[in-house]
FIKOLZA-1660 file (N, C-alpha, C; in steps of 0.1 Angstrom, whole numbers, plus 5000, padded with zeros to 4 digits):
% residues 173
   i   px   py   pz ch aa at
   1 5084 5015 4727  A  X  N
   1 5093 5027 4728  A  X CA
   1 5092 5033 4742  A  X  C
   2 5106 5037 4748  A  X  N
   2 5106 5042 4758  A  X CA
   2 5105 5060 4763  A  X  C
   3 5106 5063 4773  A  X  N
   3 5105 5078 4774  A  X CA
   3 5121 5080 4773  A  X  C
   4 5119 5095 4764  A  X  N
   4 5133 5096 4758  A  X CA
   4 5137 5114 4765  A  X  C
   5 5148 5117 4768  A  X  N
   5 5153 5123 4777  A  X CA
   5 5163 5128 4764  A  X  C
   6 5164 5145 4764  A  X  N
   6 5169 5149 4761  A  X CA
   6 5181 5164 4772  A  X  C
   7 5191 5156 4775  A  X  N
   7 5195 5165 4788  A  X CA
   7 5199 5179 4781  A  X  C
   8 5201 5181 4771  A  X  N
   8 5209 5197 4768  A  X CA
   8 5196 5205 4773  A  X  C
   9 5180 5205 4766  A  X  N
   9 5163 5208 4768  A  X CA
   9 5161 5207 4784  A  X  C
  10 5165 5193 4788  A  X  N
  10 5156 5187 4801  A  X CA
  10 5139 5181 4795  A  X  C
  11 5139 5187 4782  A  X  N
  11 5128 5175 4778  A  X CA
  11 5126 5165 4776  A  X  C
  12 5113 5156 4776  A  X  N
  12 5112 5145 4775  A  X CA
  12 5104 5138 4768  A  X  C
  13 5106 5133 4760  A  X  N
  13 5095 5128 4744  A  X CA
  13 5088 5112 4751  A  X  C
  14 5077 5111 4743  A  X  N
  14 5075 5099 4738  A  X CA
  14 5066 5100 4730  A  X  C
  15 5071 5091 4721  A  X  N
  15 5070 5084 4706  A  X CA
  15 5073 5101 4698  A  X  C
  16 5077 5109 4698  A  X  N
  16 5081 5122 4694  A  X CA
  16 5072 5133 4699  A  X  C
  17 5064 5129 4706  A  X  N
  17 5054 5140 4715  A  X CA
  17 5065 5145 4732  A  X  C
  18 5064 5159 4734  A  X  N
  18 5071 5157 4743  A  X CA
  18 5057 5158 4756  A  X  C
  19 5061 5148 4763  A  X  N
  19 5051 5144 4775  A  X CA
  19 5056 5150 4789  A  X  C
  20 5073 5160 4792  A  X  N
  20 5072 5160 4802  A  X CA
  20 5088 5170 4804  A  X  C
  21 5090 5173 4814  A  X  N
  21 5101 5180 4816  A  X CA
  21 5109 5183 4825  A  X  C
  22 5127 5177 4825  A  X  N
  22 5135 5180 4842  A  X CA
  22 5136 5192 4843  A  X  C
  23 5137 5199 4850  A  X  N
  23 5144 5210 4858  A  X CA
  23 5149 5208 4872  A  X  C
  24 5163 5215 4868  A  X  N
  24 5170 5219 4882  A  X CA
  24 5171 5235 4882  A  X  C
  25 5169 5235 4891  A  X  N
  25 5171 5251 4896  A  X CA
  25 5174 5250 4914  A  X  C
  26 5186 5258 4918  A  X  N
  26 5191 5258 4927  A  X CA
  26 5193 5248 4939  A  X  C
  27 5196 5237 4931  A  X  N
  27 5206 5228 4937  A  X CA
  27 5194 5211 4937  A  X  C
  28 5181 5220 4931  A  X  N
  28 5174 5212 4931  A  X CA
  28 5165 5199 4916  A  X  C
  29 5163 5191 4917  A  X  N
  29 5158 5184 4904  A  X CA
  29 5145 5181 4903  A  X  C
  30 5133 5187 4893  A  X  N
  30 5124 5184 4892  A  X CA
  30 5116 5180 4882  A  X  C
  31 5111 5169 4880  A  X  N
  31 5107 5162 4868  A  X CA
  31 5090 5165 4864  A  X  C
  32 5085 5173 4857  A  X  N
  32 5073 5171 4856  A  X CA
  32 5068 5165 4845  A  X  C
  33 5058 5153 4845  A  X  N
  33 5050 5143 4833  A  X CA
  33 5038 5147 4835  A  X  C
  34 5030 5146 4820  A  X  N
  34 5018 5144 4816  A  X CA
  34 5020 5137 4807  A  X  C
  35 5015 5126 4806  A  X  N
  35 5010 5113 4797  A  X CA
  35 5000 5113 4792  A  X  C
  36 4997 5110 4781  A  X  N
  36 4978 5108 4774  A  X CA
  36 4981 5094 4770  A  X  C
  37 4971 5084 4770  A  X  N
  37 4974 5071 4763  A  X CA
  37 4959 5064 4760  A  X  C
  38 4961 5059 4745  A  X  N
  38 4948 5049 4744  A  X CA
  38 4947 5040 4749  A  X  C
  39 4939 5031 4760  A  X  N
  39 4947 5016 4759  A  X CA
  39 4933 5010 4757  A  X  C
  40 4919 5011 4760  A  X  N
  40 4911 5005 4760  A  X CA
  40 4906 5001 4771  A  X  C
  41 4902 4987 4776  A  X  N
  41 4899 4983 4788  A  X CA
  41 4909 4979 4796  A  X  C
  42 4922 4977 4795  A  X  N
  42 4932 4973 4802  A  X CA
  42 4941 4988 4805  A  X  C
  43 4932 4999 4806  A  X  N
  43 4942 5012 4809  A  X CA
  43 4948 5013 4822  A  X  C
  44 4946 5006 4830  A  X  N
  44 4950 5005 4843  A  X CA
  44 4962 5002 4848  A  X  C
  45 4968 4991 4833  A  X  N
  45 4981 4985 4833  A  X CA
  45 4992 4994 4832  A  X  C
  46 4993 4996 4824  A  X  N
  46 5000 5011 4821  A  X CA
  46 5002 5018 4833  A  X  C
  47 4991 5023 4839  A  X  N
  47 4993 5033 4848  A  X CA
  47 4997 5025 4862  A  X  C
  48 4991 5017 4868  A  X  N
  48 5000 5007 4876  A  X CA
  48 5014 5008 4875  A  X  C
  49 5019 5005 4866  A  X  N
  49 5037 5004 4865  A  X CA
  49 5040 5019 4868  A  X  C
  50 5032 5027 4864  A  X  N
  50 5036 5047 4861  A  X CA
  50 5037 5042 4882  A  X  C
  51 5028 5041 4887  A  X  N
  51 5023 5039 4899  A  X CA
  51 5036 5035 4911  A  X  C
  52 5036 5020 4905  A  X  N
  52 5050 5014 4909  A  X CA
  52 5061 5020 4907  A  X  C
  53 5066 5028 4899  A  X  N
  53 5077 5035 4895  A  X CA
  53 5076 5045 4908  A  X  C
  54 5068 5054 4908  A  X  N
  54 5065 5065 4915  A  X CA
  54 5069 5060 4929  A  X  C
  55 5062 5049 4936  A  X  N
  55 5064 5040 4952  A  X CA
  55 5080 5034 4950  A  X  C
  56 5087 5037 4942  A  X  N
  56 5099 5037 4943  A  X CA
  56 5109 5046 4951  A  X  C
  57 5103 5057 4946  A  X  N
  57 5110 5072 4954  A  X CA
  57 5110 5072 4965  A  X  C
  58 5121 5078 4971  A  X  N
  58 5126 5080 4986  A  X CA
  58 5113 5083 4993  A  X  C
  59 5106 5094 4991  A  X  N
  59 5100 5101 4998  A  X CA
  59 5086 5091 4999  A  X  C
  60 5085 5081 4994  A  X  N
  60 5073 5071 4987  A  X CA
  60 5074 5058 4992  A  X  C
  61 5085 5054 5003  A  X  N
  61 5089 5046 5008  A  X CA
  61 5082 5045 5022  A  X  C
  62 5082 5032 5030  A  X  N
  62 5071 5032 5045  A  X CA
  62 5082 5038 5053  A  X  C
  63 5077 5041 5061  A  X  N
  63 5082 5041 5077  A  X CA
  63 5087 5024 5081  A  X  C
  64 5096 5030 5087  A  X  N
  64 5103 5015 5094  A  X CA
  64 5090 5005 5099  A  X  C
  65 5097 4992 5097  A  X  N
  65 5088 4990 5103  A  X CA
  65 5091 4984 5120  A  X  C
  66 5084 4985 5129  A  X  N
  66 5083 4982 5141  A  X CA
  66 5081 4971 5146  A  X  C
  67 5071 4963 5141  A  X  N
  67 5069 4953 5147  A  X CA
  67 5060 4945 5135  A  X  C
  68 5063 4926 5134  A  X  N
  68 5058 4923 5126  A  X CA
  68 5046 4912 5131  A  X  C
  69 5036 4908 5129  A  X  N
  69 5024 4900 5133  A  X CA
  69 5021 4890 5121  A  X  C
  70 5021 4876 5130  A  X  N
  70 5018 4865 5114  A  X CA
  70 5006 4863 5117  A  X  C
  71 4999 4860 5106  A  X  N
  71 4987 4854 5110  A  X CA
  71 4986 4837 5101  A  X  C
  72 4975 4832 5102  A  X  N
  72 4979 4816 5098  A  X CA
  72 4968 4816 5082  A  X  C
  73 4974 4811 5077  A  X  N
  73 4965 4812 5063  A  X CA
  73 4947 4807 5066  A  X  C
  74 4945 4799 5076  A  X  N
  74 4933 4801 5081  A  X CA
  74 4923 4812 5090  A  X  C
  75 4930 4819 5096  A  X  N
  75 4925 4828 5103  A  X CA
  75 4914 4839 5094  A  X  C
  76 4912 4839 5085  A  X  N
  76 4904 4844 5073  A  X CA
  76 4891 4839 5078  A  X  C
  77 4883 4847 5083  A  X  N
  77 4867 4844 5086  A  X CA
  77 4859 4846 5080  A  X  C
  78 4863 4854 5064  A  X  N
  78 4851 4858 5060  A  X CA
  78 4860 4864 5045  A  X  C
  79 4860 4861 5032  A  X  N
  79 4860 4868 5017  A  X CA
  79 4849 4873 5008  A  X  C
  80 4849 4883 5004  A  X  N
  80 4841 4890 4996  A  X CA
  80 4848 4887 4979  A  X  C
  81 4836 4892 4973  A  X  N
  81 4837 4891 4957  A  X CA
  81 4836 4901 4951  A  X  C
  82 4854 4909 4951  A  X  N
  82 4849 4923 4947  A  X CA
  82 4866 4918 4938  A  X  C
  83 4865 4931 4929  A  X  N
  83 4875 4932 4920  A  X CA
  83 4889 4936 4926  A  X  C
  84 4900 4926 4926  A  X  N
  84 4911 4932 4934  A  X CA
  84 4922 4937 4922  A  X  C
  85 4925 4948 4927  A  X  N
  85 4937 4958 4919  A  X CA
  85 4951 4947 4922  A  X  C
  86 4956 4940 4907  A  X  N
  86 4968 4929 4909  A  X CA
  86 4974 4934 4896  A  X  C
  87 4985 4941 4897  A  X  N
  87 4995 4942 4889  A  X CA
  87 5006 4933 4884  A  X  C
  88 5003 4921 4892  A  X  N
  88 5010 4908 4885  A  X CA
  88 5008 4895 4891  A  X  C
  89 5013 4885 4888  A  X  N
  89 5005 4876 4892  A  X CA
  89 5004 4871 4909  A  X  C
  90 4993 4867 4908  A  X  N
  90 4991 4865 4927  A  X CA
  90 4994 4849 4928  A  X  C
  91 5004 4850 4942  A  X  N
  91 5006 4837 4944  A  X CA
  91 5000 4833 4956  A  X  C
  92 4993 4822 4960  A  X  N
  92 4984 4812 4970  A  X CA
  92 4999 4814 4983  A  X  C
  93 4998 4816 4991  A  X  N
  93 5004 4815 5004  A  X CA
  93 4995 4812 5017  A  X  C
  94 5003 4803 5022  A  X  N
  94 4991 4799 5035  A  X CA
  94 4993 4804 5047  A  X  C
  95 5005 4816 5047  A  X  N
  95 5003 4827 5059  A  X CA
  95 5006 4846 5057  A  X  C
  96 4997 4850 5061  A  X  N
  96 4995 4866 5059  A  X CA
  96 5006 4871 5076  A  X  C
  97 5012 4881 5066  A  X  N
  97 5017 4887 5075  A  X CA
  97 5023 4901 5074  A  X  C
  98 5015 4905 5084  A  X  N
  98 5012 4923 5088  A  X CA
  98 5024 4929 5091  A  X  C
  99 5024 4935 5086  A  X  N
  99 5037 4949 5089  A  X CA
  99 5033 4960 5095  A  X  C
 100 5037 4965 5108  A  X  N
 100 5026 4979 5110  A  X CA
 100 5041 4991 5117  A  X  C
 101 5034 5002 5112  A  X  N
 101 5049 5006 5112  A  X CA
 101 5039 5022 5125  A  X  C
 102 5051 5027 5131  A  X  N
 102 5049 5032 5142  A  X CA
 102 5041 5044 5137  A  X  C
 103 5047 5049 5125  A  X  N
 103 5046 5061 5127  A  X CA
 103 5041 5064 5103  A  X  C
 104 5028 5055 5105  A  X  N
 104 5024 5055 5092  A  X CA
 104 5019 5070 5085  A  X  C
 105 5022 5070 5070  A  X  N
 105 5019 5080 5067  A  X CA
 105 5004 5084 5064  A  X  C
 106 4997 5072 5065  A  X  N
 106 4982 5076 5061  A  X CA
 106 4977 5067 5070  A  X  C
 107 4966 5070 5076  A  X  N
 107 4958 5067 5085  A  X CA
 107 4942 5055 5079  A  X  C
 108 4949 5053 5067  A  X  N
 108 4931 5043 5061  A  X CA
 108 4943 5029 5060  A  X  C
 109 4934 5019 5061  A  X  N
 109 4917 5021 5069  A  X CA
 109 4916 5025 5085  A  X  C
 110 4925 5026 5088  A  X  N
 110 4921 5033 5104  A  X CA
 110 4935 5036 5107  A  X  C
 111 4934 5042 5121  A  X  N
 111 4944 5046 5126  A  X CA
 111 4956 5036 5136  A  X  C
 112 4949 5022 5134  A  X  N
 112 4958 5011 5129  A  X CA
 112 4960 5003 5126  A  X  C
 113 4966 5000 5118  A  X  N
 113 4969 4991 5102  A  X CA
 113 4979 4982 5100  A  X  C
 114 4979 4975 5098  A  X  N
 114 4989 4967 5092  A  X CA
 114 4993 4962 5073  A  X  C
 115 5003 4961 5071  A  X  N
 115 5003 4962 5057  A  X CA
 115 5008 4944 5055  A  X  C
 116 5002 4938 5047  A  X  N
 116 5007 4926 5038  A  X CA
 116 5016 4933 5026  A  X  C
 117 5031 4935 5025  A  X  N
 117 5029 4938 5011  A  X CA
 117 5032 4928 5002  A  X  C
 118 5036 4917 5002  A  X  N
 118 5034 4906 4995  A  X CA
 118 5019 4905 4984  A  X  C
 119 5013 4907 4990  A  X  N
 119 4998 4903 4986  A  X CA
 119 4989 4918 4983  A  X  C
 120 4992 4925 4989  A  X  N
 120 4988 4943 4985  A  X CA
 120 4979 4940 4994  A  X  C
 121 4978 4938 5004  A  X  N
 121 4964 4942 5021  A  X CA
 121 4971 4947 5028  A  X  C
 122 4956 4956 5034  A  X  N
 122 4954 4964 5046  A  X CA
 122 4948 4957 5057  A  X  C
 123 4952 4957 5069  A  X  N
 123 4946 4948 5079  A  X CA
 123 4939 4964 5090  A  X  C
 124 4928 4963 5089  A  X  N
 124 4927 4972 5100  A  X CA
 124 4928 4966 5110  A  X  C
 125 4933 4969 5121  A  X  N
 125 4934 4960 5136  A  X CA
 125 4923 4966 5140  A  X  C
 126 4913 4972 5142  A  X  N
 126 4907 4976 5148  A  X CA
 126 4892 4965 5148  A  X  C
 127 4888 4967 5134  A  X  N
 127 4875 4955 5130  A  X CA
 127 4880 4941 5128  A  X  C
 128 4895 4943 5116  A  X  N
 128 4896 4925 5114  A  X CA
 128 4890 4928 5101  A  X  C
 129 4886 4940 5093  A  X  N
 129 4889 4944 5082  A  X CA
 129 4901 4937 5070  A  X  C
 130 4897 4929 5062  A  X  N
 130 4911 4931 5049  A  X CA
 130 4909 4941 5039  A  X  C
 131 4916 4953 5034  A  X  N
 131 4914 4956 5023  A  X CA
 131 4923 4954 5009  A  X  C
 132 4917 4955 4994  A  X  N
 132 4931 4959 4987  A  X CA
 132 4932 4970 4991  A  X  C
 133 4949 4969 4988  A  X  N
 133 4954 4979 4983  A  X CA
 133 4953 4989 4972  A  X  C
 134 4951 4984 4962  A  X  N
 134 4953 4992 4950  A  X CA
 134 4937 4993 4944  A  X  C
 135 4922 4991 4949  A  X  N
 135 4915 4993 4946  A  X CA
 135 4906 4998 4962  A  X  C
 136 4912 5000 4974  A  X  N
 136 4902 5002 4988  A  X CA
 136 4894 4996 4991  A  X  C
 137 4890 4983 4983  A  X  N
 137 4875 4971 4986  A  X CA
 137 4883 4964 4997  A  X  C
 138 4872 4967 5007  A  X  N
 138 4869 4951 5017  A  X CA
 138 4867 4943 5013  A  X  C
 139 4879 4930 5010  A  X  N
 139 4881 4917 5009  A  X CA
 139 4876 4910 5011  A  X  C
 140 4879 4906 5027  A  X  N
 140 4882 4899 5041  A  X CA
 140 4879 4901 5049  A  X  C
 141 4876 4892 5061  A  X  N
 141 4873 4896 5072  A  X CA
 141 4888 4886 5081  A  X  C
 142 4891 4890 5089  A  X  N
 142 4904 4885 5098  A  X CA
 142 4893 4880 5108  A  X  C
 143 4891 4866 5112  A  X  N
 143 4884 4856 5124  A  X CA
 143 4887 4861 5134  A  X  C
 144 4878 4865 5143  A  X  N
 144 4879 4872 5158  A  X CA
 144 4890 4863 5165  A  X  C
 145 4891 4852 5169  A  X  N
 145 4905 4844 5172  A  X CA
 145 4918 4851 5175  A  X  C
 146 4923 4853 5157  A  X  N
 146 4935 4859 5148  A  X CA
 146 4934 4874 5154  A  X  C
 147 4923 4880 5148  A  X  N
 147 4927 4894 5150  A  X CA
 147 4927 4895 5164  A  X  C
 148 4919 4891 5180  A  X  N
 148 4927 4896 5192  A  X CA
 148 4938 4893 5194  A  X  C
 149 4943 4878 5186  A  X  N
 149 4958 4878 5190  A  X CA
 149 4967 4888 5185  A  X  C
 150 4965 4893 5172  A  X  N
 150 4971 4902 5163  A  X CA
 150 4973 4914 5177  A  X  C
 151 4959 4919 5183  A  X  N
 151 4957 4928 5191  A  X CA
 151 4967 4926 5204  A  X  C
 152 4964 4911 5208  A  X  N
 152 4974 4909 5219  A  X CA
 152 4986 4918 5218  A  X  C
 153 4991 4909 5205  A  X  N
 153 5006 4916 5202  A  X CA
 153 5008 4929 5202  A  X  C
 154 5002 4933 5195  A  X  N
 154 5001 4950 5198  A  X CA
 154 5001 4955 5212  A  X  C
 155 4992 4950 5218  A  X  N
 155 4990 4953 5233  A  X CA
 155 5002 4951 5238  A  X  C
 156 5013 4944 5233  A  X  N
 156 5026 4942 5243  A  X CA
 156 5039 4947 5242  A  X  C
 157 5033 4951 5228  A  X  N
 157 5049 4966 5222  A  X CA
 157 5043 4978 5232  A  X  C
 158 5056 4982 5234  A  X  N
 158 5056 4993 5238  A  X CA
 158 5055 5006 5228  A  X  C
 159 5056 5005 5216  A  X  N
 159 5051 5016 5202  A  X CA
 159 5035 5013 5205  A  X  C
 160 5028 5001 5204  A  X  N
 160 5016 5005 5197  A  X CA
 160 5006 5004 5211  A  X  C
 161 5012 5001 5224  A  X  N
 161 5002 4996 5231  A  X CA
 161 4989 5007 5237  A  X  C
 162 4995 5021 5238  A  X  N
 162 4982 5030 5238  A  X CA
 162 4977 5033 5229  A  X  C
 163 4978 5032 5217  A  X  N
 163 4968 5029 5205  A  X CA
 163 4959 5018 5207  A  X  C
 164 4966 5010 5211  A  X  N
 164 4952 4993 5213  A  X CA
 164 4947 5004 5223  A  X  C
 165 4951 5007 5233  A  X  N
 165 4944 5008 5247  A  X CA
 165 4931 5019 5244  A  X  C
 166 4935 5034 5239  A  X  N
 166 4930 5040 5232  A  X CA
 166 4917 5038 5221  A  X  C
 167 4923 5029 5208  A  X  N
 167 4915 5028 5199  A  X CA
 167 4906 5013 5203  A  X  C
 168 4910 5003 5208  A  X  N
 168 4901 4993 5210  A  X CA
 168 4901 4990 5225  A  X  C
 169 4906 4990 5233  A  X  N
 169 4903 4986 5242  A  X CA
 169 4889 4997 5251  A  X  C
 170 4890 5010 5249  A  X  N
 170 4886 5016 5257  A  X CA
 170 4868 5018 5246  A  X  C
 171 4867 5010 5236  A  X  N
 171 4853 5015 5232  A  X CA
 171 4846 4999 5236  A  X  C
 172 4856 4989 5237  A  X  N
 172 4851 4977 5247  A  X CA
 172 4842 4977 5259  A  X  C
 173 4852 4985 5269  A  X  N
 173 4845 4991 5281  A  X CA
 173 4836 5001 5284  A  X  C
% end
């Protein structure tokens, strides 16, 4: 059963509970939900999609992106054995490739990042860090090789190049 919308109210039921409510008021529309749910050990699923739904919205959307960086399905120097957050099924690809956008709205794992979203990773460019996404565990390690070339590139945009210079280059020296 789905969430049921009653526009004359602006309320909103499920399963005959009402869990939530639109309002507009002055030119504006606002939806507020509270959900309760049993699910057991798979409660995560549920809320994942609630999750997905939500990264749909305008305002929930990345920043352009600026510049893209491949890396080669081997450049992986290093995986860990931690629980990764996968809301559907994961497919084997033999190249990772970073998205990093000029002007990111969150700054983890550092202040600069690249995003896989194919796969849900975080690339810090800074260590060579992989993280998930959807749970913050360090993965991966990006092979020192890969990530200075990753850095090269950075180094040669003119968006990110005083960040490299700034964040990695100058704790080198």
């Amino acid at each position: 059963m789905s969430l049921q919308f009653d526009p004359s109210t602006g309320k909103i039921t499920y399963r005959g509970k009402e869990v939530g409510e639109h309002i507009f008021k002055d030119g504006r529309s606002s939806v507020r939900l509270t959900i309760e749910y049993e699910a057991g050990d798979d409660w995560v699923v549920p809320l994942s999609w609630f999750a997905h739904g939500l990264s749909q919205l305008a305002e929930n959307q990345p920043a352009p992106i600026l510049l893209t960086v491949e890396t080669s399905g081997d450049s992986i120097a290093e995986e860990y054995d931690v629980v990764r957050f996968l809301t559907e099924k994961q497919v084997r690809r033999g190249n990772y490739i970073w998205l990093f956008h000029k002007s990111d709205a969150d700054d983890w794992p550092s202040l600069l990042h690249g995003h896989d979203y194919d796969k849900g990773l975080k690339l810090d460019a800074i260590t060579g860090d992989v993280y998930d996404v959807g749970t913050r565990q360090k993965c991966k390690t990006l092979n020192k090789k890969d990530l200075e070339a990753v850095q090269a590139e950075l180094r040669q945009s003119k968006d990110f190049k005083d960040r490299v210079e700034s964040l990695i280059d100058k704790k080198r020296s």
